[in-house]
C-alpha positions as CSV (number, residue, x, y, z in Angstrom):
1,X,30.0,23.9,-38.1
2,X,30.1,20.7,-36.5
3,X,27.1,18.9,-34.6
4,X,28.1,17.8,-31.3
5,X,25.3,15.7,-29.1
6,X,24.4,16.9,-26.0
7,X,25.1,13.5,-23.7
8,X,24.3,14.0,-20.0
9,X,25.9,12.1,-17.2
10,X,23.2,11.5,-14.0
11,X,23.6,9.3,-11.7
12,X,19.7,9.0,-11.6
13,X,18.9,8.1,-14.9
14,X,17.8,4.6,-13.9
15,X,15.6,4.9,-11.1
16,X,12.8,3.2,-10.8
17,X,9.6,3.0,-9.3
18,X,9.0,-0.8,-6.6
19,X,5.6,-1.2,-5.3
20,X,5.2,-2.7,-1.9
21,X,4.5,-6.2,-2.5
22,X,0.8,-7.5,-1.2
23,X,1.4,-8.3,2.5
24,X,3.3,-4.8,3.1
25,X,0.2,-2.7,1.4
26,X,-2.6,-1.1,3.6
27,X,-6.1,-2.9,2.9
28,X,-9.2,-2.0,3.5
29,X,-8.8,1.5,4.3
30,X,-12.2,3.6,4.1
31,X,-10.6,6.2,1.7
32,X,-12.3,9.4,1.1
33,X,-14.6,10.3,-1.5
34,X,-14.2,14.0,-1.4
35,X,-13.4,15.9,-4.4
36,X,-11.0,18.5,-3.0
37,X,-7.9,18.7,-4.6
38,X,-5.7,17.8,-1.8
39,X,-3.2,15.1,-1.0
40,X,-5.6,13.2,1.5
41,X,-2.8,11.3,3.2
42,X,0.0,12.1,5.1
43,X,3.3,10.5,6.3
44,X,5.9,10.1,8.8
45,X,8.6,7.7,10.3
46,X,5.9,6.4,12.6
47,X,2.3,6.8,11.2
48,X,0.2,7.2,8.5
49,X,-2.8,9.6,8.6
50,X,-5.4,9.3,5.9
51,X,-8.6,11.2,5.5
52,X,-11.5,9.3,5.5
53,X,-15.1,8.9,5.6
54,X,-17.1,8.9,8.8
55,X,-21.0,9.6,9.4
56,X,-21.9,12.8,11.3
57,X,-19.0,15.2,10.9
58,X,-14.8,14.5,9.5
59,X,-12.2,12.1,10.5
60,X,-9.2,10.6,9.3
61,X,-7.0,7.4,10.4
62,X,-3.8,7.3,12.0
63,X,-2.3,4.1,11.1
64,X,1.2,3.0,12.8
65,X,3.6,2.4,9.5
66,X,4.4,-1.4,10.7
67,X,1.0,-2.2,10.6
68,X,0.3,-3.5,7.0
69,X,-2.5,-5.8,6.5
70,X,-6.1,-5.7,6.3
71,X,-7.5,-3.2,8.9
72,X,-10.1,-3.8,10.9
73,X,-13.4,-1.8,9.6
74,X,-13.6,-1.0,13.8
75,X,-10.0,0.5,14.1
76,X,-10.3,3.6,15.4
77,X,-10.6,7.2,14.1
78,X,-9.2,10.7,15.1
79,X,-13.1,12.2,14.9
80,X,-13.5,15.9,16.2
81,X,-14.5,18.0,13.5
82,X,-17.8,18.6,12.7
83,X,-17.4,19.0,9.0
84,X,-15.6,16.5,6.7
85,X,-11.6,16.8,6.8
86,X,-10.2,18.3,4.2
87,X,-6.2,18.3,4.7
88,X,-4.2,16.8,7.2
89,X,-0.3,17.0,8.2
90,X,2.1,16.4,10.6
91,X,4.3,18.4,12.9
92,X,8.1,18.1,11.0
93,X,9.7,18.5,14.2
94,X,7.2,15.9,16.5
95,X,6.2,12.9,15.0
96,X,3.2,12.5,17.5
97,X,1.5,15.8,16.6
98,X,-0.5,16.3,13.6
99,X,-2.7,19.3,12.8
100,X,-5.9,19.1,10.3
101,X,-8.4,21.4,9.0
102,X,-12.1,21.0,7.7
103,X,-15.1,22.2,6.5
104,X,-16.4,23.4,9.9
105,X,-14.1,26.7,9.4
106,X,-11.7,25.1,11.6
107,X,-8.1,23.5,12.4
108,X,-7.3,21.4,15.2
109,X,-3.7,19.6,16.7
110,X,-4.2,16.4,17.7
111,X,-1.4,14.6,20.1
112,X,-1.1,11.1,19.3
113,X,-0.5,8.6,21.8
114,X,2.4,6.3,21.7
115,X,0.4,3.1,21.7
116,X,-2.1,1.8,19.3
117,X,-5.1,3.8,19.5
118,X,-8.0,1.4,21.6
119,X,-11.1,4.1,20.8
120,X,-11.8,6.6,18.9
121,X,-9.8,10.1,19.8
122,X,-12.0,12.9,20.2
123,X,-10.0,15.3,22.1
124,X,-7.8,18.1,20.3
125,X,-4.7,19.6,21.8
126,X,-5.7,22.9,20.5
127,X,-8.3,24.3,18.0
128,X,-7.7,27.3,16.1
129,X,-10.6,29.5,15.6
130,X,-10.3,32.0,13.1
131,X,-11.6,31.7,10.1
132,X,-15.2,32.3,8.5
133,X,-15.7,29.6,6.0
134,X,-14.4,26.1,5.5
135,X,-10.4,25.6,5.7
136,X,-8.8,24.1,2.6
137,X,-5.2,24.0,3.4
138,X,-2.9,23.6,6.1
139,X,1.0,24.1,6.3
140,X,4.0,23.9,9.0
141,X,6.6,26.2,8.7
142,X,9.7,24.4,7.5
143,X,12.1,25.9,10.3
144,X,10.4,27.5,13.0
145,X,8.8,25.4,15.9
146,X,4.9,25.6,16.5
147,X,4.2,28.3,13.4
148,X,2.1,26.9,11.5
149,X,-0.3,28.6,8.6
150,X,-3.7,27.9,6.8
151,X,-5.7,29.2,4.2
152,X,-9.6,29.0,4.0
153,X,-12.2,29.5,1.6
154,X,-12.7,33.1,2.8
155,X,-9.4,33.8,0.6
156,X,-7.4,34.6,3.7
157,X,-3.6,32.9,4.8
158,X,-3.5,32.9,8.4
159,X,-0.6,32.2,10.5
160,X,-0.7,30.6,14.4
161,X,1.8,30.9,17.1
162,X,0.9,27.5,19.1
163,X,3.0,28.4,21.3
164,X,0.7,29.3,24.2
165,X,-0.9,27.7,26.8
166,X,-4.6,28.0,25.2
167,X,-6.3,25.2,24.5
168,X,-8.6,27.3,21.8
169,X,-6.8,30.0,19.7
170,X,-9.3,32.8,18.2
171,X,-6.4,35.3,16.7
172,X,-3.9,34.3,14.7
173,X,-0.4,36.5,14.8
174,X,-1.1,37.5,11.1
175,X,-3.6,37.0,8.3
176,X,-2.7,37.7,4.2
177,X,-5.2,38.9,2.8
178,X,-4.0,39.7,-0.8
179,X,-5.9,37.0,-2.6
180,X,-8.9,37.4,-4.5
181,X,-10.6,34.0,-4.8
182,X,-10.1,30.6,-3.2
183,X,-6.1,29.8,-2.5
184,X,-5.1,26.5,-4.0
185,X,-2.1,25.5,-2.8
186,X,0.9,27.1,-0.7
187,X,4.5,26.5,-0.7
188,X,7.8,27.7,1.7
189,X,11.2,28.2,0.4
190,X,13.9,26.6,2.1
191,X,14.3,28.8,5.1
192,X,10.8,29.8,5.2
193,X,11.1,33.3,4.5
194,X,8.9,33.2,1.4
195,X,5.8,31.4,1.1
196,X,4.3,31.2,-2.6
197,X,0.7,30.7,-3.2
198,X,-1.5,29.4,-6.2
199,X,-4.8,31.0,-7.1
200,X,-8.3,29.8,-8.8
201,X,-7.6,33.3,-10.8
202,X,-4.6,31.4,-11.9
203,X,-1.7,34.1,-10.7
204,X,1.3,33.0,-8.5
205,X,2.5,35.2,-5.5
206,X,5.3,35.4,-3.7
207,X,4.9,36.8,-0.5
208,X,6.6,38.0,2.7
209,X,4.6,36.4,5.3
210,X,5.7,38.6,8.1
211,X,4.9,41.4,6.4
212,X,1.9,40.0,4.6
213,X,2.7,41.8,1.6
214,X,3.5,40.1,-2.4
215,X,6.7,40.9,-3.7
216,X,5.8,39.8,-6.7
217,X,3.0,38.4,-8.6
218,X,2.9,36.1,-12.2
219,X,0.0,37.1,-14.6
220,X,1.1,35.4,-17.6
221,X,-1.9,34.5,-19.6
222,X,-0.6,31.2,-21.3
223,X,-0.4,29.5,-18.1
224,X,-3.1,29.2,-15.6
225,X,-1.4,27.3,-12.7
226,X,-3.0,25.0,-10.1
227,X,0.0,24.3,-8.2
228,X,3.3,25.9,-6.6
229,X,6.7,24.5,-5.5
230,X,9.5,26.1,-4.4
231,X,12.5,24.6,-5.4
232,X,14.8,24.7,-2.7
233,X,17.8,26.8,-3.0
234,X,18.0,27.2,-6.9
235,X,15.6,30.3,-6.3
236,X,13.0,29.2,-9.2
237,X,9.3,28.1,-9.0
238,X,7.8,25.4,-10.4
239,X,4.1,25.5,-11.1
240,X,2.0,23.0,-13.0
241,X,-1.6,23.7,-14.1
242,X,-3.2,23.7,-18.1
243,X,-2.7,26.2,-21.2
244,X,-4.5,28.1,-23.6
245,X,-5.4,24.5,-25.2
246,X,-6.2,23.0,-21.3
247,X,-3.1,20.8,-21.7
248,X,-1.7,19.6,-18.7
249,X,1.3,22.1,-18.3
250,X,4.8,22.1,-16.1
251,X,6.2,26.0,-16.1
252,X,9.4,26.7,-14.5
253,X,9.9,30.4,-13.0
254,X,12.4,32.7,-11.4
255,X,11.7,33.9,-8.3
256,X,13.0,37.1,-8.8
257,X,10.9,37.9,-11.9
258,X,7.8,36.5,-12.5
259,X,6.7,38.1,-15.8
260,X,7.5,35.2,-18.0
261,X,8.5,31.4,-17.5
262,X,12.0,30.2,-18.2
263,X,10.4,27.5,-19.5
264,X,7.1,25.5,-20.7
265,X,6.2,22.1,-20.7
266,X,3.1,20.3,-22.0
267,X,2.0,17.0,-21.2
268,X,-1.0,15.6,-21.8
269,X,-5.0,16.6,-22.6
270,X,-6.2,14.6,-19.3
271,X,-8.0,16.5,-16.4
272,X,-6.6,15.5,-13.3
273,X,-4.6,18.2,-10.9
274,X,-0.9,17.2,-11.0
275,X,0.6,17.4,-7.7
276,X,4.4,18.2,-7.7
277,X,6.6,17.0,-5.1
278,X,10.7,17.9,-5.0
279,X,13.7,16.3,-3.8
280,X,16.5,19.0,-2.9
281,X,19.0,16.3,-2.2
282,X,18.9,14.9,-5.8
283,X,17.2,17.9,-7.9
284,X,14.6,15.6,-8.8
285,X,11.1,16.2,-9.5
286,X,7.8,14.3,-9.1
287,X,5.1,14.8,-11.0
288,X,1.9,12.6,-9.7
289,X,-1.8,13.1,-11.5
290,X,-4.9,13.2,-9.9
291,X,-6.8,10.2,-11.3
292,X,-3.1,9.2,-12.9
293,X,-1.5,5.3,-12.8
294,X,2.2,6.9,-13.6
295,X,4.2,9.2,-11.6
296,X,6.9,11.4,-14.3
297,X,10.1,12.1,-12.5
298,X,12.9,14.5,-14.2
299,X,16.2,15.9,-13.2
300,X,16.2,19.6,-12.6
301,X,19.0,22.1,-13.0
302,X,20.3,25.7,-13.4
303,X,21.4,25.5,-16.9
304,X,19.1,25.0,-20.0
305,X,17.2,22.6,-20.4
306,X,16.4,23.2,-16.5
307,X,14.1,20.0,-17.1
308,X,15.3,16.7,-18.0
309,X,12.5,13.7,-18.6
310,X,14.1,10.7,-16.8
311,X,11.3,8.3,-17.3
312,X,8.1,7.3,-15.1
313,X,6.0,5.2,-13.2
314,X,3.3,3.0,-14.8
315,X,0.4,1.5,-12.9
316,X,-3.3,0.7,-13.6
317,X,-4.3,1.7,-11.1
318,X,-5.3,5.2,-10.3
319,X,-4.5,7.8,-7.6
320,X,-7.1,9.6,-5.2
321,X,-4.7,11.4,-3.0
322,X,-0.6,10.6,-2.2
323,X,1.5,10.7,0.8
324,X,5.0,11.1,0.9
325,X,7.6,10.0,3.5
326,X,10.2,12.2,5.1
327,X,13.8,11.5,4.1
328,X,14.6,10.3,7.4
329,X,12.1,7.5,7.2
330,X,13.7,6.1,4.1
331,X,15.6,2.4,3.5
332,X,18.8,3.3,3.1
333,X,19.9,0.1,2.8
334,X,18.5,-0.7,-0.3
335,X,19.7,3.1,-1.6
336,X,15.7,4.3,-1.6
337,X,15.5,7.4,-2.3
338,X,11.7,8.9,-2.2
339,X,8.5,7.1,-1.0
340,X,4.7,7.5,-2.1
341,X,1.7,6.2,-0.7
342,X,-0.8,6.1,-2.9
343,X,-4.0,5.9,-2.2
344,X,-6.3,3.7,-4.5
345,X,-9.7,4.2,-3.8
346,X,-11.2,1.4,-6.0
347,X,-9.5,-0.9,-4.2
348,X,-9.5,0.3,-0.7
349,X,-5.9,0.2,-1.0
350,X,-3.0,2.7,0.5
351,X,0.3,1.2,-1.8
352,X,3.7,2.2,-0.4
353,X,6.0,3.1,-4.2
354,X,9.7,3.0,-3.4
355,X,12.0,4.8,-5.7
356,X,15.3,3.1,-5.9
357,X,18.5,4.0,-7.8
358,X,20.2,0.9,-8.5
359,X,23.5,-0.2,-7.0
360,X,25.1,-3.5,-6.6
361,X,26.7,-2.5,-3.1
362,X,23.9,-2.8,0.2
363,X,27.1,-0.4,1.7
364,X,25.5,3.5,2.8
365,X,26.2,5.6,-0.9
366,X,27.2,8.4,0.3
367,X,27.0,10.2,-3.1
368,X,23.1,9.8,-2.8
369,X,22.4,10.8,0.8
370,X,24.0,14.5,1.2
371,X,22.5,15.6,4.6
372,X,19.3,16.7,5.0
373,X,16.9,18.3,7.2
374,X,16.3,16.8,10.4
375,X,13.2,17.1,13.0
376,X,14.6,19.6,15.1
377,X,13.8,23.1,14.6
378,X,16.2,26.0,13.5
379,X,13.9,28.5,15.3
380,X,11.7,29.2,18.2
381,X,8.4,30.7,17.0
382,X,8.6,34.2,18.7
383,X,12.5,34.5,17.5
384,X,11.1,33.8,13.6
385,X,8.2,36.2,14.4
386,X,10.7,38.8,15.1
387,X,12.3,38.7,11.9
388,X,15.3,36.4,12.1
389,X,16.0,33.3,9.7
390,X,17.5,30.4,9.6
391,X,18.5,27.6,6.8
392,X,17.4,23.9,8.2
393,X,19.3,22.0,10.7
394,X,20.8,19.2,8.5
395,X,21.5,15.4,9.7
396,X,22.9,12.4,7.9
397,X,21.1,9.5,6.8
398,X,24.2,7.2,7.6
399,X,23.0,4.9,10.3
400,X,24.1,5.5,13.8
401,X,25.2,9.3,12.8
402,X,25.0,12.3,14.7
403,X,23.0,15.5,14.2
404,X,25.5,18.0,12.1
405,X,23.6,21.1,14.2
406,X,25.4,24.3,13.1
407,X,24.2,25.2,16.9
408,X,27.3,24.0,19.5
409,X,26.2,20.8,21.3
410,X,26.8,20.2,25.1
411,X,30.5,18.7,25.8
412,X,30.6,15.0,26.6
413,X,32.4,13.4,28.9
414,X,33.7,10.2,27.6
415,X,31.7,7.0,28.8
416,X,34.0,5.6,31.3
417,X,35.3,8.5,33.0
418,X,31.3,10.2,33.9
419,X,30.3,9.2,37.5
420,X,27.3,10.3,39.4
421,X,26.9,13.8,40.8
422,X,28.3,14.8,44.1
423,X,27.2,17.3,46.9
424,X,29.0,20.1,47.9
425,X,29.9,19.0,50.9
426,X,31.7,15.7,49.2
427,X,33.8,18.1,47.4
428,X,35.1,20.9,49.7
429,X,36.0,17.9,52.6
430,X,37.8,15.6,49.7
431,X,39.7,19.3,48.7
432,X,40.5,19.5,52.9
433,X,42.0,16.1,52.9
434,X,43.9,17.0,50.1
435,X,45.4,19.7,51.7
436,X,46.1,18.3,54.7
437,X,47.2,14.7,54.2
438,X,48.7,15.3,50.7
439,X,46.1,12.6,49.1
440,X,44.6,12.8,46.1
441,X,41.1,11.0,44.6
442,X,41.7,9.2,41.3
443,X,39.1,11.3,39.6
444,X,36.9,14.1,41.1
445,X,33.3,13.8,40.7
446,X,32.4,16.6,38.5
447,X,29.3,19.4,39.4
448,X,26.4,17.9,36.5
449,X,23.1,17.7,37.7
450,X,22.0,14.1,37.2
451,X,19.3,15.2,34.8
452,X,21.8,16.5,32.8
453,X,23.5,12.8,32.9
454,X,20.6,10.9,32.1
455,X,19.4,13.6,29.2
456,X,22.9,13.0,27.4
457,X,22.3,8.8,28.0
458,X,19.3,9.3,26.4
459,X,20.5,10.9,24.2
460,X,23.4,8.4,23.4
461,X,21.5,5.8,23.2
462,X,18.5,7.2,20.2
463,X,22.0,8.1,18.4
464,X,23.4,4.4,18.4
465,X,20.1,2.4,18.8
466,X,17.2,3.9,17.6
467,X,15.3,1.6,20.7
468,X,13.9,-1.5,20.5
469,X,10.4,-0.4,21.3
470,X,8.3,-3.5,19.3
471,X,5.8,-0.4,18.1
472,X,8.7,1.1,16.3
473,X,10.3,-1.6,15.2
474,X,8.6,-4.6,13.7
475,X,9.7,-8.0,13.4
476,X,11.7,-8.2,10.2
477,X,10.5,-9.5,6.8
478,X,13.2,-10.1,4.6
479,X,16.7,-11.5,4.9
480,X,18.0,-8.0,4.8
481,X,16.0,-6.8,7.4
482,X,16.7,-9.6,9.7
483,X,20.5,-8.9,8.7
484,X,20.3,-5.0,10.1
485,X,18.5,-6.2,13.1
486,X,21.3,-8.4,13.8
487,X,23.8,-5.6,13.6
488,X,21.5,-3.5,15.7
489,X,21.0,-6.0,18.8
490,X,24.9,-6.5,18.3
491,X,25.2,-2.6,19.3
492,X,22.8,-2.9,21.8
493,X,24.7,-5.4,23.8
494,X,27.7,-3.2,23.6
495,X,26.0,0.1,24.4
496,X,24.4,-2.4,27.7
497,X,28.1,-3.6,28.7
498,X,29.8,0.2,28.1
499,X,26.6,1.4,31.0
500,X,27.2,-1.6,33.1
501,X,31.5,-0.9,33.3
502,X,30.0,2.4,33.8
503,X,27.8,2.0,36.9
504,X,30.7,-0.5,38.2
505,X,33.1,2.6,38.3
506,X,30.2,5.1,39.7
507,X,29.9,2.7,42.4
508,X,33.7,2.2,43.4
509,X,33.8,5.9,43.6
510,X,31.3,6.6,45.5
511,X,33.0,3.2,47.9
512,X,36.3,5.2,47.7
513,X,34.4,8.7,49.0
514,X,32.9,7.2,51.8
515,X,35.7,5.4,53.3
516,X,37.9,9.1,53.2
517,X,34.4,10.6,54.5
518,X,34.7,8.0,57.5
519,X,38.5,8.5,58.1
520,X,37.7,12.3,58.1
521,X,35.5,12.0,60.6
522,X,37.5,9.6,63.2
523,X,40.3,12.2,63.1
524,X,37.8,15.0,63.9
């Protein structure tokens, strides 16, 4: 029998890890000192929002992303909770919402304003009241709008419908209450009809959250697991956590059968909680280590090995906590395809880590950006809390693209040929004169309210443009940079002439209508 060596082809085997160079770093940031195993840090498009340490009660920092630097030890804090903050993340479908949860038994949405915060914000949108000791966790739902979940020390899973017009919530829609010791993590499959929770008695469950009953529940004794992923639509778990030896362990499972891993993983004797993260888009997984300088990536897939060691990260420098950035906040540009923040605590220091396949084009690879889920929801809250389901709405990551919604969008009129509304009155005498006199208008105005206009122009304009707002968009850095700002301002100016030719036409037929409105009247 002949050997034959097992060669795999991946298109990812040379990623590598960048770090942020010195100037584009976050210094001086108070970082926390708490001892919870959480993330401490989370990210989006326009901010970062780290927990941090504040005298008299919790707070955490909501830094806009363009602002690198040393920050000022006065810059303001989001301070309302009267314990110290223990998790914070933001809304995936508002960028300007976040929701956080503490030691004071409770959570609380904040709205963040626009501009750069001048004082400290003290004001919640809502607080959610419900729970009897301190709150360790807090989740959106991946698809449904204002749903979001949390589980506290009192070993309950409680799920909010923000969608009210309460400021303070005291009842949440459900509560799971299944678990028999502190919950340690919590994780959504892709459509967010399963949620899967970690234990400190070391089972995983898979649960309906509707019905707030576990299908199924692992109680494999060579694997006590700390941590939970789902891993999108390949239907399999990944948990990490230590063995019988307390090696630091990886354990992949099926969904549908919990009894025994399809596969086990050791990796080292150190301590430190490892916090996986997963990339649907590529099948790759991250594996970061509390108190780690490296971050292990590997290739995951149906067939055997499922888990393929592609290399890893090496710093000196250790993690506290890590953020990661949505996939719509990534460089494509420079073909980046995941983003950490890690948080440094014995240097003050939040570093941005860029991981980058290589390529010799700066053209959009298609090949490495399949669409992926947008910020706009597939579901309203009460249509998920009756039952139904939906897979994420999915956009492109090519520049200037539109949303690929499986929901039908509103028709557009093409850009020349919309004009402003008219009234009724316009209408029926323009269809008497062209009864009478045999004459016909160019082009009809059409029935659209203007808001309807102006919604779609808006709309137009965040599809080709992105704005120009200076807090969005910082001045550029690199050559590159000052290359895609170019091509930017160069669509800008087009979008501005296509609105002016526009208005020019509007205004000509509204000229045209009331001459014929004038005529009409000197024959009456």
């Amino acid at each position: 029998m002949s050997w034959h060596p097992q060669y795999r082809s991946s298109k990812f085997r040379h990623v590598f890890g960048k770090p942020a160079s010195k100037e584009n770093c976050y210094d001086s940031v108070p970082i926390t000192r708490s001892v919870h195993d959480n993330h401490f840090c989370a990210v989006n498009p326009h901010f970062i929002a780290v927990v941090t340490e504040c005298a008299g009660g919790g707070a955490f920092l909501v830094i806009p992303l363009h602002q690198t630097g040393k920050l000022d030890p006065h810059y303001p804090k989001v301070c309302g909770h009267r314990g110290n903050v223990l998790d914070v993340k933001w809304n995936p479908f508002d960028d300007f919402e976040i929701a956080s949860c503490s030691e004071d038994a409770t959570i609380k949405i904040w709205s963040i304003p626009n501009q750069l915060l001048t004082r400290n914000l003290t004001t919640c949108k809502k607080e959610l009241v419900g729970h009897v000791r301190r709150v360790g966790l807090v989740e959106w739902h991946p698809t449904a709008a204002n749903i979001l979940f949390s589980a506290g020390y009192d070993y309950k899973v409680m799920i909010w419908n923000l969608d009210t017009k309460e400021s303070v919530i005291t009842s949440p829609v459900r509560t799971i209450s299944c678990h028999q010791d502190v919950i340690l993590s919590m994780s959504f499959n892709t459509n967010g009809s399963l949620l899967a929770t970690t234990c400190k008695d070391r089972k995983i469950r898979v649960i309906d959250p509707r019905a707030g009953i576990v299908l199924r529940e692992a109680s494999y004794k060579g694997h006590r697991a700390s941590k939970v992923l789902f891993l999108g639509n390949l239907k399999k778990l990944m948990s990490t956590g230590t063995s019988r030896w307390n090696n630091r362990q990886v354990a992949l499972w099926d969904q549908d059968d919990l009894s025994v891993p399809l596969m086990e993983e050791d990796l080292d004797g150190s301590s430190g909680v490892l916090f996986p993260f997963y990339d649907a888009d590529t099948s790759m997984l991250y594996l970061v280590g509390k108190g780690d300088g490296n971050i292990r990536y590997y290739e995951v897939s149906t067939n055997k090995p499922h888990l393929s060691y592609l290399t890893e990260y090496r710093s000196y420098n250790p993690q506290k906590g890590i953020g990661v950035m949505p996939k719509r906040g990534l460089d494509v540009s420079s073909c980046e395809i995941f983003r950490f923040y890690k948080l440094i605590t014995t240097k003050s220091l939040i570093e941005p880590i860029s991981m980058i396949v290589p390529r010799r084009s700066e053209s959009y690879q298609e090949d490495i950006y399949p669409p992926t889920a947008g910020a706009q929801p597939s579901l309203m809250a009460q249509e998920w809390l009756s039952g139904m389901n939906r897979e994420p709405i999915l956009v492109s990551l090519r520049p200037g693209s539109e949303l690929l919604s499986p929901r039908p969008l509103p028709e557009e009129r093409p850009v020349f040929n919309s004009v402003a509304p008219a009234s009724p009155q316009l209408l029926n005498q323009a269809e008497k004169l062209t009864a009478e006199d045999g004459w016909r208008p160019s082009s009809l105005p059409e029935k659209t309210p203007r808001w309807a206009g102006e919604h779609r122009l808006e709309e137009k304009r965040s599809w080709l443009t992105n704005g120009f707002d200076v807090f969005e968009c910082p001045p550029p850095k690199t050559e590159n940079e000052l290359l895609q700002m170019y091509y930017r301002q160069q669509e800008e100016i087009r979008r501005l002439r296509e609105l002016l030719t526009q208005r020019e036409v509007q205004a000509k037929q509204l000229e045209l209508e009331i001459k014929n409105l004038r005529m009409a009247s000197e024959q009456l």
